[in-house]
N, C-alpha and C positions, 0 to 999 in steps of 0.2 A: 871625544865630542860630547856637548853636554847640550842638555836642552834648558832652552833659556822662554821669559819671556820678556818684552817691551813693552813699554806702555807711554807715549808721547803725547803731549797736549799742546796742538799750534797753535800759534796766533788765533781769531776769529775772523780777522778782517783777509785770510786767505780766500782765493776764490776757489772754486771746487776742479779746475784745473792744472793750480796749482797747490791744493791738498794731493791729488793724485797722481801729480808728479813729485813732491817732497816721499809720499808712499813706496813708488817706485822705485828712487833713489837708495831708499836704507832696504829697500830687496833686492835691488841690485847688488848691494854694497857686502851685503852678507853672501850670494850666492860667486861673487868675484873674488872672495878672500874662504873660499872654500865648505862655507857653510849651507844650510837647505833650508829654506822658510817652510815651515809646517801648517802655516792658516794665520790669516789676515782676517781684525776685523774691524771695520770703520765704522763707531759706533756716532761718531757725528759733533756738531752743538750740544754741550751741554753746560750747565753752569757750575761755575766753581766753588768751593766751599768758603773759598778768600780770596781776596782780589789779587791778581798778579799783573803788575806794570800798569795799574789802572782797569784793568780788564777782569770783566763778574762772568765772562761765557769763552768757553773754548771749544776747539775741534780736537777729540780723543781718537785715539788709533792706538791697537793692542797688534802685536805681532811677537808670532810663535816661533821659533826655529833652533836646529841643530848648531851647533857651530864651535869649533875649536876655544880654549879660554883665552887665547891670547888675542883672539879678536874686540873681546869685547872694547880693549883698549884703544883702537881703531876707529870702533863703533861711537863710542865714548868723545874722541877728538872729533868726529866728524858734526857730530850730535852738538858741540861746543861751539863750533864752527857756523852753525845754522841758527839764523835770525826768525828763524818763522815757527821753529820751538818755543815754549816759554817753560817746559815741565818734560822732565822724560826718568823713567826709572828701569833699572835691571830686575827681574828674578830668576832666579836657577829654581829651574823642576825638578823636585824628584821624581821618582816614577809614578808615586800616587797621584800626584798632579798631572800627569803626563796621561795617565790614566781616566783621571777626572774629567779634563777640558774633552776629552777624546769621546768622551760616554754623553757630557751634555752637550756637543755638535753633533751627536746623534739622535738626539731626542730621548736617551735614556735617562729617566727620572731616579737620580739618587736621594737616599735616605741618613740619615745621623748614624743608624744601627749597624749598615753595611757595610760592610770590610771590602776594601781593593785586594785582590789576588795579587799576589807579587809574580 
């Protein structure tokens, strides 16, 4: 099991019902094919740096989770599959990262100088 993160940018013209039901769907999708979503964050409208399909503003959703590698391929098809996407991307955490996200949802303030414990 590795830990990954997601990062999706829907349409804008979604409504906030169906934002949090497309949300839903890819947590479900990870926790039915054996994997654990670690933290969800719906960071909202924001604008794009270049226009995609016409479109200068999107809705961003970041999501955290465990999950076998052979999923992501799944993850992957289904994410293809979905019109209400226009941008999604994978990253694999190492531990420092795993570490990092985990220290700034806490409110601990890190520095450049500071070393992650392994």
């Amino acid at each position: 099991m590795n830990n990954y993160e997601l990062m999706v940018i829907f349409t804008p013209v979604l409504s906030e019902e169906d934002f949090k039901a497309a949300q839903k769907r890819y947590e479900a999708l990870v926790k039915d094919n054996g994997g654990e979503v670690t933290n969800t964050n719906p960071w909202g409208l924001k604008s794009l740096a270049y226009p995609i399909a016409k479109k200068t503003t999107g809705l961003y959703w970041v999501m955290e989770y465990t999950a076998p590698t052979s999923f992501n391929e799944k993850l992957k098809t289904q994410l293809l599959r979905d019109e209400s996407q226009m941008r999604y991307m994978f990253t694999v955490l190492d531990k420092y990262a795993v570490l990092y996200n985990n220290r700034k949802r806490g409110g601990v303030k890190s520095s450049n100088t500071e070393k992650a414990e392994a």
